[in-house]
C-alpha positions as a Markdown table, in Angstrom:
| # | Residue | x | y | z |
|---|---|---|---|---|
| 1 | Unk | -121.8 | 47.0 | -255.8 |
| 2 | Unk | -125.3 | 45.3 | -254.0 |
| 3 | Unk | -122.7 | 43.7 | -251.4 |
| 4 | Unk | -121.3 | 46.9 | -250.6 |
| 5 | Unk | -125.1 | 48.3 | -250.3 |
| 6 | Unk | -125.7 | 45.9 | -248.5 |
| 7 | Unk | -123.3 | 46.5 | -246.1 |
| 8 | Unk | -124.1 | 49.7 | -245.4 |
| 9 | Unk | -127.8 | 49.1 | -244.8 |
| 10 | Unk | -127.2 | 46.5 | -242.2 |
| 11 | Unk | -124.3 | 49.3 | -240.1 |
| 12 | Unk | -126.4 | 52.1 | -240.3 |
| 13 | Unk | -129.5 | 49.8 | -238.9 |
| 14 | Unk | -127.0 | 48.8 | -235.9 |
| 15 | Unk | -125.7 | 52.3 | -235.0 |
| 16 | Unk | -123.6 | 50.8 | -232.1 |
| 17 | Unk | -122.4 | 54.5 | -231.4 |
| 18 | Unk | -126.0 | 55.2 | -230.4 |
| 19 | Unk | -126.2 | 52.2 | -228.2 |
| 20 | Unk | -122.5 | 53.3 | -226.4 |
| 21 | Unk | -124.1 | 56.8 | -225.8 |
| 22 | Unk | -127.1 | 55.6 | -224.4 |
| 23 | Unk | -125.2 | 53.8 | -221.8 |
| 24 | Unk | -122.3 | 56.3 | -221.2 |
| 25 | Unk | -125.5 | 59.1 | -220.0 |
| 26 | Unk | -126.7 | 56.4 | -217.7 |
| 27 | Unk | -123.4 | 55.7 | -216.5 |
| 28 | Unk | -122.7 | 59.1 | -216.0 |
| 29 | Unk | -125.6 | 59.6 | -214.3 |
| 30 | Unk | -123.8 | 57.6 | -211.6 |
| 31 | Unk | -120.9 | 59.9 | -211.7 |
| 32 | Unk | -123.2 | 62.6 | -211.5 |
| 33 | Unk | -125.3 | 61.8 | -208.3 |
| 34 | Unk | -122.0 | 60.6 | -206.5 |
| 35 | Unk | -120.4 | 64.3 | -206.9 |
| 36 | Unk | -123.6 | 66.3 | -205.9 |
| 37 | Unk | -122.3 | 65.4 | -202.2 |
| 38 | Unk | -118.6 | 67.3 | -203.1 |
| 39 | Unk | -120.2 | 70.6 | -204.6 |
| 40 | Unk | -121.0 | 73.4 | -203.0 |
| 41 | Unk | -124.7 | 74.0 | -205.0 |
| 42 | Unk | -126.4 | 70.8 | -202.9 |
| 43 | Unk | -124.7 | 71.4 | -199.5 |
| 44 | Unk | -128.1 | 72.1 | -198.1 |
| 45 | Unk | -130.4 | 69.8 | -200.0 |
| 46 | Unk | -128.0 | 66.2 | -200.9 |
| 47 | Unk | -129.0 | 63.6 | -198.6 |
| 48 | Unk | -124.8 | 62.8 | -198.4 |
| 49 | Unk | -123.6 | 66.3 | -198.7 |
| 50 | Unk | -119.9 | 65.9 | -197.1 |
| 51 | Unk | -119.3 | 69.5 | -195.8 |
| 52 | Unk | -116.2 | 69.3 | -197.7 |
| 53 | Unk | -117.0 | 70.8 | -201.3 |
| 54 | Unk | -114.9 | 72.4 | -204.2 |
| 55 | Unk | -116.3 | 74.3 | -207.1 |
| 56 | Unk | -115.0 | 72.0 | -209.8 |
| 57 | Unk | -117.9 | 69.7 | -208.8 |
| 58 | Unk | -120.2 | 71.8 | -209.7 |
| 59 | Unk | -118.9 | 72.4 | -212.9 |
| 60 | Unk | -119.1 | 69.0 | -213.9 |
| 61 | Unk | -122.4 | 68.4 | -212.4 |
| 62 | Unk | -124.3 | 71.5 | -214.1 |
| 63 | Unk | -122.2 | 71.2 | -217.4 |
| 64 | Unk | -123.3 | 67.8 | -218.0 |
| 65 | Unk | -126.5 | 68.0 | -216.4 |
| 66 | Unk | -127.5 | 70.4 | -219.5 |
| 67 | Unk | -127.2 | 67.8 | -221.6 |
| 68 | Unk | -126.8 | 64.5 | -220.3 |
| 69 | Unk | -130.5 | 63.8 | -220.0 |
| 70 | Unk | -131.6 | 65.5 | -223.1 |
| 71 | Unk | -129.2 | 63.4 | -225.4 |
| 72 | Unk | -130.6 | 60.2 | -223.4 |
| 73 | Unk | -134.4 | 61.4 | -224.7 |
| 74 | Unk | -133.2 | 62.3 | -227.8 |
| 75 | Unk | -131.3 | 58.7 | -228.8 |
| 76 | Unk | -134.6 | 57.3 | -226.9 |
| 77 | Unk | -136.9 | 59.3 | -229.8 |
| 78 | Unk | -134.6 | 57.6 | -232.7 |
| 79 | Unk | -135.0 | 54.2 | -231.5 |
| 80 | Unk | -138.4 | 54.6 | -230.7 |
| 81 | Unk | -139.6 | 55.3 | -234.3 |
| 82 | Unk | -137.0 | 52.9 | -235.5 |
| 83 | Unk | -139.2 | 50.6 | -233.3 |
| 84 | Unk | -142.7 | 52.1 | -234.7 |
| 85 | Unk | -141.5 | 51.5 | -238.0 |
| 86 | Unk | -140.7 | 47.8 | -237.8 |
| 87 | Unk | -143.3 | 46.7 | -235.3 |
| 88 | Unk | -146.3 | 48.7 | -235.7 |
| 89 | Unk | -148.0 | 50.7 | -232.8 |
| 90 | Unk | -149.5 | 47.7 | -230.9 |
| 91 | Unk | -146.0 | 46.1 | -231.4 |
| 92 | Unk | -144.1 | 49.0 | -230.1 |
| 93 | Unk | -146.4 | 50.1 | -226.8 |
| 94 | Unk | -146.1 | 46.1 | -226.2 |
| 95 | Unk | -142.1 | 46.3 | -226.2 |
| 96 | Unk | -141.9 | 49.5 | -224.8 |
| 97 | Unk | -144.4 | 48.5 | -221.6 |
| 98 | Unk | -141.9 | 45.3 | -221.0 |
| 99 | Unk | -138.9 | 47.7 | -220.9 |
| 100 | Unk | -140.0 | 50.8 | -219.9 |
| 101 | Unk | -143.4 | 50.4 | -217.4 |
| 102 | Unk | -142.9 | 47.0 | -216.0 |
| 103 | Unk | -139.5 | 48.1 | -214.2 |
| 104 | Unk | -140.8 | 51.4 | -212.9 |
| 105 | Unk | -143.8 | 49.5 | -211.6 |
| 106 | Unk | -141.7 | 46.9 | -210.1 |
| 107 | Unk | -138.7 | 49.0 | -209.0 |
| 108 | Unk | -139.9 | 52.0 | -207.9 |
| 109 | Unk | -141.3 | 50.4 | -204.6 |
| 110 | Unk | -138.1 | 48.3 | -203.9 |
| 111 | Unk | -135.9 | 51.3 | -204.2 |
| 112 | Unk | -137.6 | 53.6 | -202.3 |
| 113 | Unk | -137.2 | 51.1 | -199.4 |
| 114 | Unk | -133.7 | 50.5 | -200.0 |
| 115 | Unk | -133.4 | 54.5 | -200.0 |
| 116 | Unk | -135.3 | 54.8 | -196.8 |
| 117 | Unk | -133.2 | 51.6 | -195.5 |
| 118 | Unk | -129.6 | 53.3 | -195.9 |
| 119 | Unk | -131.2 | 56.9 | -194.4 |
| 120 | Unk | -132.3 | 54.9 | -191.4 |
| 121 | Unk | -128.5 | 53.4 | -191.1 |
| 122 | Unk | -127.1 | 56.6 | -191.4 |
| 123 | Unk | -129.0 | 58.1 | -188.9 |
| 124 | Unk | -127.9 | 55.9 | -186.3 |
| 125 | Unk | -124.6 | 55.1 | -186.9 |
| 126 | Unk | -123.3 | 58.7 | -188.7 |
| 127 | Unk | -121.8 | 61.6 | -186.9 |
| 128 | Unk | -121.2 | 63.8 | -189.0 |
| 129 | Unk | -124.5 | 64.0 | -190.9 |
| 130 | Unk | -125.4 | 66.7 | -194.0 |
| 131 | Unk | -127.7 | 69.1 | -192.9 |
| 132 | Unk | -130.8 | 67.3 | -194.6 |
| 133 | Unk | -129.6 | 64.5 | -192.7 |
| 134 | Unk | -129.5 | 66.3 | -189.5 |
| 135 | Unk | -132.9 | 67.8 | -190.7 |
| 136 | Unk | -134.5 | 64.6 | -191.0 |
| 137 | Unk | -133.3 | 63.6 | -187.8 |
| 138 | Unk | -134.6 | 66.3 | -185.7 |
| 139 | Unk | -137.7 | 66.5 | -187.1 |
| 140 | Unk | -138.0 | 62.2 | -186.5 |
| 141 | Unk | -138.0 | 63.0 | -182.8 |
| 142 | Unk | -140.9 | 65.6 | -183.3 |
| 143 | Unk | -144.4 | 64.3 | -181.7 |
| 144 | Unk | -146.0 | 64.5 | -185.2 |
| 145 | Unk | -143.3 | 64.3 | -187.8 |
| 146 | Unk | -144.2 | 65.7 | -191.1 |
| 147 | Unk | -144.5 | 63.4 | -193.7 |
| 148 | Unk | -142.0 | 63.0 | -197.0 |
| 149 | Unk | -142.8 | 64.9 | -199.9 |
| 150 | Unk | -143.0 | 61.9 | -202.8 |
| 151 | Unk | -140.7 | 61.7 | -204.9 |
| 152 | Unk | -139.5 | 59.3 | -208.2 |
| 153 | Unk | -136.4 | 59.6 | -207.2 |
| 154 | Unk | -133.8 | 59.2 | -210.4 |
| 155 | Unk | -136.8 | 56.5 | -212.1 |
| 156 | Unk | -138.3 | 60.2 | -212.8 |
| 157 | Unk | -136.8 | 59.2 | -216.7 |
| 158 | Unk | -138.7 | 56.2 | -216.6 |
| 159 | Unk | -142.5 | 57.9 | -215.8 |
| 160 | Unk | -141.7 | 60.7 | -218.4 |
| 161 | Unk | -140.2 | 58.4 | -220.9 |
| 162 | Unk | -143.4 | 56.1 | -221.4 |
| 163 | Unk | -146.0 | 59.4 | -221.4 |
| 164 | Unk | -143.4 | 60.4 | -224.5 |
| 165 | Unk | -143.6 | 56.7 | -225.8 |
| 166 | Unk | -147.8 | 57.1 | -225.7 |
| 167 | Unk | -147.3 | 60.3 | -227.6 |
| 168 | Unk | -145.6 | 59.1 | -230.1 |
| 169 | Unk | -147.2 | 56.1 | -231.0 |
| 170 | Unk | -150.1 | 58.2 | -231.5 |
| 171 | Unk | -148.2 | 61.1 | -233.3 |
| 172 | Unk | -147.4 | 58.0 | -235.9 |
| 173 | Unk | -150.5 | 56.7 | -236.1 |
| 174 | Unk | -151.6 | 60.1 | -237.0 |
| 175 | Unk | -148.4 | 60.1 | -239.9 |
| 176 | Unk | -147.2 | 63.2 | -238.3 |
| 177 | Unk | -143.7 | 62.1 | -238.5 |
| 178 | Unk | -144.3 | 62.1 | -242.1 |
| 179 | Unk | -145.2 | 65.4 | -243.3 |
| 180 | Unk | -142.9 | 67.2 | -245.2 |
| 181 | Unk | -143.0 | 69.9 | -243.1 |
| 182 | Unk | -140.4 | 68.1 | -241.3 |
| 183 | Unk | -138.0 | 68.0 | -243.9 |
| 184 | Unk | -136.5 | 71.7 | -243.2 |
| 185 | Unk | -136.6 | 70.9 | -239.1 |
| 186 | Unk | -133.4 | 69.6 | -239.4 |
| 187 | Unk | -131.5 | 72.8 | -241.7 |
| 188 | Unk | -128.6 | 73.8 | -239.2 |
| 189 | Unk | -130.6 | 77.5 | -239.4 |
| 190 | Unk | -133.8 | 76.0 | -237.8 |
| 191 | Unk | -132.0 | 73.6 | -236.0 |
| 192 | Unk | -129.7 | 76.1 | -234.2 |
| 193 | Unk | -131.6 | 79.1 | -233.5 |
| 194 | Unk | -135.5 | 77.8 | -233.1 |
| 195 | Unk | -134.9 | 75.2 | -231.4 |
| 196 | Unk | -133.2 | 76.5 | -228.1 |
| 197 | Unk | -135.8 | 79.3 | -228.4 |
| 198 | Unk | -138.9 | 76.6 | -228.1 |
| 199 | Unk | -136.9 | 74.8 | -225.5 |
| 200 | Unk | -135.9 | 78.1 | -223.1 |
| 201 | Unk | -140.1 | 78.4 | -222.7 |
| 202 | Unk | -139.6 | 75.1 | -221.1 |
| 203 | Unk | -136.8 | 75.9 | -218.6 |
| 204 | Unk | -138.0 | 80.0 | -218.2 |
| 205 | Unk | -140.4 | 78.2 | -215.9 |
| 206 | Unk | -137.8 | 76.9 | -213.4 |
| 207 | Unk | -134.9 | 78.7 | -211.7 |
| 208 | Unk | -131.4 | 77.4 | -213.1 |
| 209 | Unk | -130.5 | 74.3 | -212.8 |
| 210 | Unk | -133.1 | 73.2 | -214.1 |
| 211 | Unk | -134.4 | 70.5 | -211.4 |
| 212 | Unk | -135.5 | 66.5 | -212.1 |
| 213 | Unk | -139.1 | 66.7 | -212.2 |
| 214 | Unk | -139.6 | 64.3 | -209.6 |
| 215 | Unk | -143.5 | 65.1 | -208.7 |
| 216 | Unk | -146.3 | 62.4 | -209.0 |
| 217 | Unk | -147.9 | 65.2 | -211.0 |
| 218 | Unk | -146.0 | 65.8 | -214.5 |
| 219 | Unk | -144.7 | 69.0 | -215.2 |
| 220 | Unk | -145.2 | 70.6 | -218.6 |
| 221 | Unk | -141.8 | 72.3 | -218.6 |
| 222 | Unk | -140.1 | 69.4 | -218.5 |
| 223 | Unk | -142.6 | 67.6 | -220.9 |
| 224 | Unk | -142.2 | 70.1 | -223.6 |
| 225 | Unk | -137.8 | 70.4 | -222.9 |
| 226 | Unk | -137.5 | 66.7 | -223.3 |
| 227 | Unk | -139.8 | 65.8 | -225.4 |
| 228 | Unk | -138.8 | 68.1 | -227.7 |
| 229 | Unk | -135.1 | 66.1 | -227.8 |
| 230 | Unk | -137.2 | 62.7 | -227.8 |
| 231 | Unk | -139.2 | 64.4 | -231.1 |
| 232 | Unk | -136.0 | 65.4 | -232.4 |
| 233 | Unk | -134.6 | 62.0 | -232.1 |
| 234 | Unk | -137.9 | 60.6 | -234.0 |
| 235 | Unk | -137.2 | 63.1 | -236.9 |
| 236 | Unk | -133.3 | 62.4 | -237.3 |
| 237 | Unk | -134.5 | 58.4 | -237.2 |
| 238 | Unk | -137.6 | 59.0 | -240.3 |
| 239 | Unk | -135.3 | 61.7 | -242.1 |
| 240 | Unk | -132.1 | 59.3 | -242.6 |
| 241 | Unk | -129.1 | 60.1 | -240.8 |
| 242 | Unk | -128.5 | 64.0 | -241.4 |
| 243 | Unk | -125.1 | 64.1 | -238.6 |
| 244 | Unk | -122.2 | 63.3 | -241.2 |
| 245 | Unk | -122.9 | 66.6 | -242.9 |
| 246 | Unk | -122.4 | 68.4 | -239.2 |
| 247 | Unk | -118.8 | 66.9 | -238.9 |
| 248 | Unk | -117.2 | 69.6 | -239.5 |
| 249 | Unk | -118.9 | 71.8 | -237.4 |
| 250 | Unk | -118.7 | 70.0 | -234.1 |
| 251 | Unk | -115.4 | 71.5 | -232.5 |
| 252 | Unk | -117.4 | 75.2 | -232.9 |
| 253 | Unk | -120.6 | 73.6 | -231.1 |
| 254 | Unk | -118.2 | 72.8 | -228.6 |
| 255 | Unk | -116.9 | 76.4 | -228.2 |
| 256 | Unk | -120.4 | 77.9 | -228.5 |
| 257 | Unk | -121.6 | 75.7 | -225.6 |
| 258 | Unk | -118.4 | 76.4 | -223.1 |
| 259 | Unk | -118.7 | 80.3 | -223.3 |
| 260 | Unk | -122.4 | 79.9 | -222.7 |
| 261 | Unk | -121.7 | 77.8 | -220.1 |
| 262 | Unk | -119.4 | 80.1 | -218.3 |
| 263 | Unk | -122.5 | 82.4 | -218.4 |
| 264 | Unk | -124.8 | 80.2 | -217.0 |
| 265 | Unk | -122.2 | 78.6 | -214.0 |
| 266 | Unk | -122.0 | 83.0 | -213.2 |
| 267 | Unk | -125.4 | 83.6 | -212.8 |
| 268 | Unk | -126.2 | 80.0 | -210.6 |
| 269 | Unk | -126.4 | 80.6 | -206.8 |
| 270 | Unk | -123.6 | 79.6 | -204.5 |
| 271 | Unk | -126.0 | 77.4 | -202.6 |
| 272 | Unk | -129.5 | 76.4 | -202.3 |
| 273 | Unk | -131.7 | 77.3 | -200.2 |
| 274 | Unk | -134.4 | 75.2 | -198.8 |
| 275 | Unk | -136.7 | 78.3 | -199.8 |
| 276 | Unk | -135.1 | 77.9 | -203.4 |
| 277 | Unk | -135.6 | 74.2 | -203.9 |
| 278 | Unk | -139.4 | 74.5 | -202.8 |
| 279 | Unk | -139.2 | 77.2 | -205.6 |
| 280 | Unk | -137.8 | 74.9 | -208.1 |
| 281 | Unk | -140.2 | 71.7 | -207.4 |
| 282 | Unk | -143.1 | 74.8 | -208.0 |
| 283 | Unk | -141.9 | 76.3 | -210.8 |
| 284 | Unk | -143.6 | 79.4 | -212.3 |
| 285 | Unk | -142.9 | 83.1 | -210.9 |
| 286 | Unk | -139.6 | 83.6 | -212.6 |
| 287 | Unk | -139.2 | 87.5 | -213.6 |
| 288 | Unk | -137.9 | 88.3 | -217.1 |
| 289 | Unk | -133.9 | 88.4 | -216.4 |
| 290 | Unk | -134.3 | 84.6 | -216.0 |
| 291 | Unk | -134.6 | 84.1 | -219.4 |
| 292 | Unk | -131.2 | 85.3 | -220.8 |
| 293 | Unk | -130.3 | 82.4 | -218.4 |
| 294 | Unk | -132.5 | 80.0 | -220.0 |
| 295 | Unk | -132.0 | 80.7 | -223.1 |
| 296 | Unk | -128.4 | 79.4 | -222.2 |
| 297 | Unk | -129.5 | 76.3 | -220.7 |
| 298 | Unk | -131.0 | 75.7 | -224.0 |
| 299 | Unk | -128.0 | 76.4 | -226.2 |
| 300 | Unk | -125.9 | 74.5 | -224.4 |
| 301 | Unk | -128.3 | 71.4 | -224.4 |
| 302 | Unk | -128.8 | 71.4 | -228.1 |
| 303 | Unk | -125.2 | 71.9 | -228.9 |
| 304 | Unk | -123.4 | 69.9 | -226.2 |
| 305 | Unk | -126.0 | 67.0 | -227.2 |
| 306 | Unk | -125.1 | 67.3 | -230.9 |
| 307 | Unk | -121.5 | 67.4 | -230.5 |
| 308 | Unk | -121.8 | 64.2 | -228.2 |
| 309 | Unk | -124.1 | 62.7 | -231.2 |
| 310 | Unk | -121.1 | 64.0 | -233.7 |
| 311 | Unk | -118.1 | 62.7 | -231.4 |
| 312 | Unk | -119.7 | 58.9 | -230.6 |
| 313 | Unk | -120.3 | 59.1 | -234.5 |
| 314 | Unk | -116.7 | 59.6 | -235.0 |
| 315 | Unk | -115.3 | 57.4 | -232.1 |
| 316 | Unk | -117.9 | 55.2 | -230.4 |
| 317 | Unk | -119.7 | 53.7 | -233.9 |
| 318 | Unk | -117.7 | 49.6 | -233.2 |
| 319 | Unk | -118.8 | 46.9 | -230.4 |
| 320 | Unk | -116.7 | 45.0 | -228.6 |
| 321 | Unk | -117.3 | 43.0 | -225.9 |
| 322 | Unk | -116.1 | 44.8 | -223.6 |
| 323 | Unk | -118.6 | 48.3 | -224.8 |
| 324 | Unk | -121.2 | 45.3 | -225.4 |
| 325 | Unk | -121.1 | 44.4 | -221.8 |
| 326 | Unk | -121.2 | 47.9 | -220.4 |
| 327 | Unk | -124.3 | 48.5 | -222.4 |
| 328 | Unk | -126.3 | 46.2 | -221.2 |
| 329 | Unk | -125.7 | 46.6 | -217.9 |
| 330 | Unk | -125.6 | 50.3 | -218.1 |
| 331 | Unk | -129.6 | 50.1 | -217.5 |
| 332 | Unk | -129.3 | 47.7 | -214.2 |
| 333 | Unk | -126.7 | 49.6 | -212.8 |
| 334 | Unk | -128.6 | 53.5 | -213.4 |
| 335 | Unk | -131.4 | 51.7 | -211.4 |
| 336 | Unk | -130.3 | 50.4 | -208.6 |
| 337 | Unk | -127.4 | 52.6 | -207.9 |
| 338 | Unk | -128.6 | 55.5 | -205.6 |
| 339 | Unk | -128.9 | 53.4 | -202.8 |
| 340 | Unk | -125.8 | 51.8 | -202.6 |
| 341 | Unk | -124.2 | 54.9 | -203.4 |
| 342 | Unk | -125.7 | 56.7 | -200.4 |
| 343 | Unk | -124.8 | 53.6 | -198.4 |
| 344 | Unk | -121.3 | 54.1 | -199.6 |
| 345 | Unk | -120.9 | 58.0 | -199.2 |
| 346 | Unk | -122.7 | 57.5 | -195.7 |
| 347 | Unk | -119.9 | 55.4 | -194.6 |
| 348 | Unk | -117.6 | 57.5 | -195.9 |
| 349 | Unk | -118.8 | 60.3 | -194.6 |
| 350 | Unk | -116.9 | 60.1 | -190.9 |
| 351 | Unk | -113.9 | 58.8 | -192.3 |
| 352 | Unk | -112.0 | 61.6 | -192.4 |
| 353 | Unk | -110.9 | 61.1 | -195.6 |
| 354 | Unk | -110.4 | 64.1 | -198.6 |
| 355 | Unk | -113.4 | 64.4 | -200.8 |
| 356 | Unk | -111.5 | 63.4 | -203.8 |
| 357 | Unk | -111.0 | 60.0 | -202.3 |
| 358 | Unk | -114.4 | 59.9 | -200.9 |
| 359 | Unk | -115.6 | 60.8 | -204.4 |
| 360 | Unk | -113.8 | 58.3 | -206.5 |
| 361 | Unk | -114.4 | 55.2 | -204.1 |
| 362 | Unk | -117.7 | 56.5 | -204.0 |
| 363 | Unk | -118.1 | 55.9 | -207.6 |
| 364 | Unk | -115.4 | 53.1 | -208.3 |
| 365 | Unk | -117.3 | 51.0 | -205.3 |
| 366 | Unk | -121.0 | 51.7 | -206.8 |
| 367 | Unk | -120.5 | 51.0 | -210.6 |
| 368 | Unk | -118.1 | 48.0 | -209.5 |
| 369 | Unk | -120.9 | 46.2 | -207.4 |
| 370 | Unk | -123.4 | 46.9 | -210.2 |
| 371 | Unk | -121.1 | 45.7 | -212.8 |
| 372 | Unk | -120.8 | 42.1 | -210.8 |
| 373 | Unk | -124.5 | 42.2 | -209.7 |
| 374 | Unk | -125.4 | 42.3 | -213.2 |
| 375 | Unk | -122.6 | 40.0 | -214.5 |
| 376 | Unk | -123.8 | 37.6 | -211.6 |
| 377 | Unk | -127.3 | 38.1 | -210.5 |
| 378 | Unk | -129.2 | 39.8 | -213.9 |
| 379 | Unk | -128.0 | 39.5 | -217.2 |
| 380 | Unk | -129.2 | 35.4 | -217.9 |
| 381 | Unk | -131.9 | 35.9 | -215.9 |
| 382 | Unk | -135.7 | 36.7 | -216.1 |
| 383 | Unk | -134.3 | 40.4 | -214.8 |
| 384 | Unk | -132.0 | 40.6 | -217.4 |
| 385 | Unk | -134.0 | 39.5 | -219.9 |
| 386 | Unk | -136.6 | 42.2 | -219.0 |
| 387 | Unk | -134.2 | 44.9 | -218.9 |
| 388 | Unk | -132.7 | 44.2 | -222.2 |
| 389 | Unk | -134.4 | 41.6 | -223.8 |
| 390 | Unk | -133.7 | 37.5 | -224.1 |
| 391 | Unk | -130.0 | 37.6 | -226.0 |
């Protein structure tokens, strides 16, 4: 009987399904960047946009976007106050500065010159350029050029990730994750119903979809929408694991979140505007009949990121080598891949090639290189070790 305790103690301390997820949303983040160019939403605004779009891009790209990111924060939130809890709150601002900070202080700079690198390539050698592209060009020629609004770029996770870490080692310090309050937080009544309502205040302040808050300057919205997934996460980690009770629920979260979605894909724009996307970096000024909208972003956030939390559960909770390896170099490979995605799509981009094809090499050719630049170049080396720890 204590062997079999035992046992179960030391797998529900390693939840490898929790690890797996983690490194399928960054992986999918990939997936995600490298389609924006084949949908007919970013046409106007994707620096690779191909001209050639179809709408099942953008179904993919808005239906995970709702929850791709907020699952991230969420498993993010459990493992930090696993963390808290054995380390202490000197321990955990330590670990979390080594693996959170340090690389957006030391990547940041490198990638926005790789960035600005492949955008310089392209517009010399590519014809057929997107119309930010063309854009960019034209107004390079002006006498005085405007400068380029800033920008984190996809590290935006990173900057928003370490204010959340600060808040929460002071929220435990403070033994808020203990009051008993919480207890009810995570009844599927509260669960389902308040907590989409506190996260559509969030998104009722930007227009749908809901942008990457890329601004030097944080934005609240998207302060209170994911940390409220990164909180969440801290509460499923202090109350015990609550999901095997939501097992049998997960198909009808799944249903919930694809009608909603079919709301939400109706009521998107066919395109954006350069008008529009100034609106969406602004937020604010969004009339009343955005929030039936929002409150669908939410729903499907919540549920879509549950069910994924219920379906790696079910079928992601082993390691292999194989998973093991894709983990670890999920994190390498989410940093550095925009620019040798864009340096991919650019070439691709007067080859005359259908946008399926474009797509896939796109993405086969991006999380390939990263894979053997990780295998190679990072993983038993001071990089490596910084990214994921020494192994």
């Amino acid at each position: 009987m204590n062997q079999t305790i035992k046992h179960v103690d030391v797998v529900e301390d390693r939840l490898y399904y929790m690890d797996n997820l983690r490194a399928l949303a960054m992986l999918v983040g990939v997936v995600f960047h490298a389609s924006l160019a084949y949908g007919p939403l970013m046409q106007n605004m994707w620096f690779t946009a191909s001209g050639e779009y179809h709408w099942g891009f953008d179904v993919f790209n808005w239906f995970s976007h709702l929850f791709r990111m907020p699952l991230f924060f969420l498993i993010a939130g459990y493992f930090a106050l696993m963390l808290l809890q054995k380390r202490g709150v000197a321990g955990f601002i330590k670990h979390r500065s080594m693996r959170i900070l340090l690389p957006l202080l030391l990547f940041f700079p490198l990638l926005l010159w790789l960035v600005g690198l492949s955008i310089a390539w392209a517009l010399g050698h590519v014809e057929q350029l997107s119309p930010v592209m063309f854009f960019i060009k034209m107004m390079s020629g002006a006498p005085n050029p405007p400068e380029a609004p800033f920008s984190s770029m996809h590290l935006w996770f990173l900057y928003y990730l370490f204010m959340l870490v600060l808040l929460a080692a002071l929220l435990y310090q403070c033994k808020v994750f203990t009051w008993r309050i919480w207890s009810w937080a995570l009844h599927p009544a509260v669960l389902l119903l308040l907590v989409p309502a506190l996260l559509s205040i969030g998104l009722f302040q930007v227009p749908a979809p809901h942008p990457a808050p890329e601004q030097a300057i944080p934005q609240w919205w998207a302060l209170l929408f994911y940390g409220l997934f990164f909180f969440l996460g801290g509460l499923m980690r202090q109350q015990g694991n609550t999901l095997t009770t939501w097992q049998p629920y997960k198909w009808l979260l799944a249903a919930v979140s694809l009608l909603l979605f079919v709301y939400f894909y109706q009521n998107l724009p066919k395109v954006i505007s350069p008008q529009m996307a100034m609106m969406m970096g602004a937020g604010g000024n969004m009339s009343w009949s955005h929030f039936p909208v929002a409150l669908a972003e939410s729903v499907v956030a919540l549920y879509m990121t549950l069910f994924c939390l219920l379906l790696g559960q079910r079928w992601l909770n082993g390691s292999n080598k194989h998973l093991k390896l894709w983990a670890d170099a999920s994190y390498w490979i989410y940093l550095m891949h925009l620019p040798l995605l864009f340096m991919v799509q650019f070439y691709l981009m007067d080859s005359g090639w259908h946008m399926v094809w474009q797509f896939l090499t796109s993405c086969v050719v991006t999380l390939g290189v990263g894979m053997l630049t990780y295998v190679l170049l990072v993983r038993k080396t001071p990089i490596g070790w910084l990214l994921n720890g020494k192994r």
